[in-house]
N, C-alpha and C positions, 0 to 999 in steps of 0.2 A: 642972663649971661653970668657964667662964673668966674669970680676972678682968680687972678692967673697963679696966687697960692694956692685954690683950693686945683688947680690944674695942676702945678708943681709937687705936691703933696701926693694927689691920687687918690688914694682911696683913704679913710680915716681923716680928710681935712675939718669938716665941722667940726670931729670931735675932738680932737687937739686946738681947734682956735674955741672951743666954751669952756676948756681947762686956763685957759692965757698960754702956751706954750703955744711958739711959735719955731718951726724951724728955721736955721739960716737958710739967706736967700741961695737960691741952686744957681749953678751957670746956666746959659742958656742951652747948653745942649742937654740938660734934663728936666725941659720945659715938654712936656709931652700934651698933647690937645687931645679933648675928648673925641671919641667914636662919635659918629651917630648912626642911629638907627635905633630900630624895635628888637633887635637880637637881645641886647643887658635884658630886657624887661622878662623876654622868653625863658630864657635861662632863670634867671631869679627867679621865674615862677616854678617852672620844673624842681628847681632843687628847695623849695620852699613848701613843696605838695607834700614832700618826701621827707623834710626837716633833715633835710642834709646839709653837712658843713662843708666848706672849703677851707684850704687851706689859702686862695683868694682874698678871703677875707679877715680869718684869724691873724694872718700875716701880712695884713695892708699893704697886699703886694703893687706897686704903680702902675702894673700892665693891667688890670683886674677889669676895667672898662673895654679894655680893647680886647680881652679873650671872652669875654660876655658876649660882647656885640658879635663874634665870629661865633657864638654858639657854642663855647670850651669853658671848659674847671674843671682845677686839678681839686680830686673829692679828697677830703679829711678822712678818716676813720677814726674808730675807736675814742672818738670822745672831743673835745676842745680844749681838754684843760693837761695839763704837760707833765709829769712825775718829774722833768729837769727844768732846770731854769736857766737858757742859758742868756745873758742879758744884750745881744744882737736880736734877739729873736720879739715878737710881742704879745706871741703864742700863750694864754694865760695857766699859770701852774696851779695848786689849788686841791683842792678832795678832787678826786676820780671817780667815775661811776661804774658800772659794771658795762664791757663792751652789749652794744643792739645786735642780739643774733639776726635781727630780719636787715640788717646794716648791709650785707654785702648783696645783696637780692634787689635792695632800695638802689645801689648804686648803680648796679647793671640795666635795672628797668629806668631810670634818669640817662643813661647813657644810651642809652637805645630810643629813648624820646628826641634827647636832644640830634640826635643819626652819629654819631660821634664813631670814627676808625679807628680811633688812636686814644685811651683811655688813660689815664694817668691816674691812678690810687697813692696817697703818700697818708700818713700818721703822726701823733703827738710818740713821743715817749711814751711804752708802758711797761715800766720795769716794775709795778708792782704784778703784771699778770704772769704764772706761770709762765707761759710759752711766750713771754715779751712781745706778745700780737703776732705773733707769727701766723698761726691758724689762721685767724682774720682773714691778713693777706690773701693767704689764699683761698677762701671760699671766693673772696672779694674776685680772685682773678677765674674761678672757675665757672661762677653766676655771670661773670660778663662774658665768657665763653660762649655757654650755653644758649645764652639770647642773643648774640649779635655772630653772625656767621661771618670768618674772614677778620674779625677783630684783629686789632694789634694794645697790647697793653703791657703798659710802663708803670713797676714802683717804684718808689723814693722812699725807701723803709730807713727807721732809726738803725743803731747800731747792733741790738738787740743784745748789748753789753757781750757782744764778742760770744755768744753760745751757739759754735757748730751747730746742734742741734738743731735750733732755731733758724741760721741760716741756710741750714741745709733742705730744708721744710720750705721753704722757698724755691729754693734753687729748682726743685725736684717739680714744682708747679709750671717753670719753664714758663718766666713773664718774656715779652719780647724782648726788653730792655729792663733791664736789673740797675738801679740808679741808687748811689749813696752817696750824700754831699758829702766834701771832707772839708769845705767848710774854708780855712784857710791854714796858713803856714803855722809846722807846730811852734814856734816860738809865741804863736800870741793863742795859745791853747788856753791854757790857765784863764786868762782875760776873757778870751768869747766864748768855750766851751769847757768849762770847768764839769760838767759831768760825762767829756769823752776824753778819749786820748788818740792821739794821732795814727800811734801805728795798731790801735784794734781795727780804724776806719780804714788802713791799708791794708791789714791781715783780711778783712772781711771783704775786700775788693777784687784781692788775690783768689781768696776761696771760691768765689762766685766763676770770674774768669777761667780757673782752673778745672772748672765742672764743666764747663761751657765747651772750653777746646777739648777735654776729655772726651766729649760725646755729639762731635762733629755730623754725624749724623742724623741728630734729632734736630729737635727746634731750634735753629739759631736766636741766641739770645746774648745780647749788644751789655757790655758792662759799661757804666756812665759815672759821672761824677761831677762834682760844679765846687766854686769859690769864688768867693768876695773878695774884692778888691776895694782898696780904703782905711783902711782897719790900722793901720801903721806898719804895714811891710814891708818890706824890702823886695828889692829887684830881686839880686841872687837868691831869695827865701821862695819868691814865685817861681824860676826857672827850675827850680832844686825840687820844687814840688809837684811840677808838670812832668819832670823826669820821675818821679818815686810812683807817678800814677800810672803814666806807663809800662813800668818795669812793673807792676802790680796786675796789670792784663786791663784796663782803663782804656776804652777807645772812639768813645765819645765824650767831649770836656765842655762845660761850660764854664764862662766867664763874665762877671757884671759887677755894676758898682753897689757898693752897700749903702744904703738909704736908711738911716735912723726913723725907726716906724713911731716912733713914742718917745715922749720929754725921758724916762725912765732906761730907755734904752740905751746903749752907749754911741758916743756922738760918733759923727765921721772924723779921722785924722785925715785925711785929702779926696778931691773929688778928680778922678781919673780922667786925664783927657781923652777922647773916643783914637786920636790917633798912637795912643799909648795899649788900647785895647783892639787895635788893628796888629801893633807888631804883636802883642804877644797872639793873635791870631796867627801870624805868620810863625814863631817862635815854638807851639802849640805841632802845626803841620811838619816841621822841621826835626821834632821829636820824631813823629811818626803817627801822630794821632791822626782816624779815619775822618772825625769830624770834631772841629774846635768852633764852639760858639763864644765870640770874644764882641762884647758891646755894653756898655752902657746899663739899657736898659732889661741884658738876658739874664734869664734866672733859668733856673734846671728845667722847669715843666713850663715856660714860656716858649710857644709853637713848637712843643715835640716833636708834634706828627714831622714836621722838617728836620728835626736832627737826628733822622736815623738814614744810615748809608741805604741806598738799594738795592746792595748786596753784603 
């Protein structure tokens, strides 16, 4: 039996209690219980054959056990180690190595092992490569094309420091969902994301959407976006925010609490009650957004496959 930190914790609890950092105790509604079953084991083998990363894990995400055991991961690309360092994150920064061309090939045959519909590809920063991983991406989404018939797939690409180029090199791959966190309000930009800026991650959300409606008759592809709650916000800073995503063409939103993954990380300023993450669900719908994921425990690529509209 585990105890009920390493359950509160989730994923990364050994290794923060052999360092002595302990996090504060959680309320009990982010007390989540392990999965059971043989699924975590499955999966961990699949992407272990393959020496693929997640972002699962990089990210000591607290669903990590429960989208295992369903036979889901959201895959890493291009590396593990991060060209920014933004200090929410526990994603480690560091030398870089040259992206795996056999990397997007590996990820579609792991995704096709696993039976997976709904495919999620997301990345570190790589502002040192030309095409800031752009390319990647998309073999990434062309390889899982090719092998899985009837796919549906989702990135969650960096910002790719605002180069048209680059996100136009995407767009033209026609992911089903186009997903960029914007992370949270710009006034605490400086503090969690000191190597983005607010309105590139809005200009970039624009551009995508704009491509999107432009060409209604091709593949429909759903523009997304997610933020943390916690961080020292403000009410009017979230509302002001859920409007600038909207009016940006954004129309799937997630919403969750941020969880301090590592002693080094920046701590929590409050822990969101789940009925404060209900209204701004309602708040979210009242905009005009198609689907608002507002909870506790939702992160951007936690049950995808359910946040896309069925039309």
């Amino acid at each position: 039996m585990r105890s009920t930190d390493e359950i509160e914790d989730g994923n990364g609890a050994d290794q923060t209690r052999a360092s002595g950092w302990q996090r504060q105790r959680l309320p009990g509604w982010l007390k989540m219980p392990l999965a059971a079953g043989a699924g975590g084991h499955v999966t961990a083998t699949v992407l272990k054959d393959r020496a693929l990363k997640t972002i699962c894990e990089e990210a000591r995400c607290p669903n990590r056990n429960h989208c295992w055991s369903r036979g889901t991961a959201t895959f890493l690309v291009l590396g593990d180690r991060c060209t920014r360092s933004c200090p929410f994150c526990s994603v480690r920064g560091g030398p870089v190595g040259p992206p795996d061309e056999d990397e997007p090939l590996k990820v579609a045959e792991a995704a096709l092992e696993l039976g997976l519909e709904h495919v999620v590809v997301t990345s570190v920063n790589r502002d040192d490569l030309p095409d800031q991983g752009s390319g990647h991406f998309v073999r990434c989404i062309e390889e899982i094309r090719r092998l899985i018939a009837g796919v549906k797939v989702e990135v969650l690409t960096p910002d790719f420091r605002g180069r048209e180029v680059d996100i136009d090199r995407v767009i033209e791959a026609r992911p089903d969902v186009f997903n960029h966190n914007i992370e949270t309000v710009p006034s605490l930009y400086i503090k969690t994301r000191p190597g983005a800026r607010y309105r590139r991650s809005l200009d970039l959300l624009a551009r995508v959407a704009a491509a999107a409606d432009a060409t209604p008759d091709r593949h429909r592809m759903w523009v997304k976006s997610g933020l943390m709650l916690g961080l020292g916000e403000q009410q009017h800073e979230v509302r002001s925010l859920l409007e600038d995503l909207y009016c940006s063409g954004v129309r799937i939103v997630t919403i969750g609490q941020y969880l301090q993954p590592d002693p080094t990380s920046l701590p929590v300023e409050e822990y969101i009650h789940p009925e404060s993450f209900e209204m701004w669900r309602e708040v979210g719908e009242s905009i005009g957004f198609s689907m608002v994921f507002s909870a506790p425990f939702v992160r951007s690529s936690y049950m995808a496959d359910a946040q896309v509209p069925l039309s």
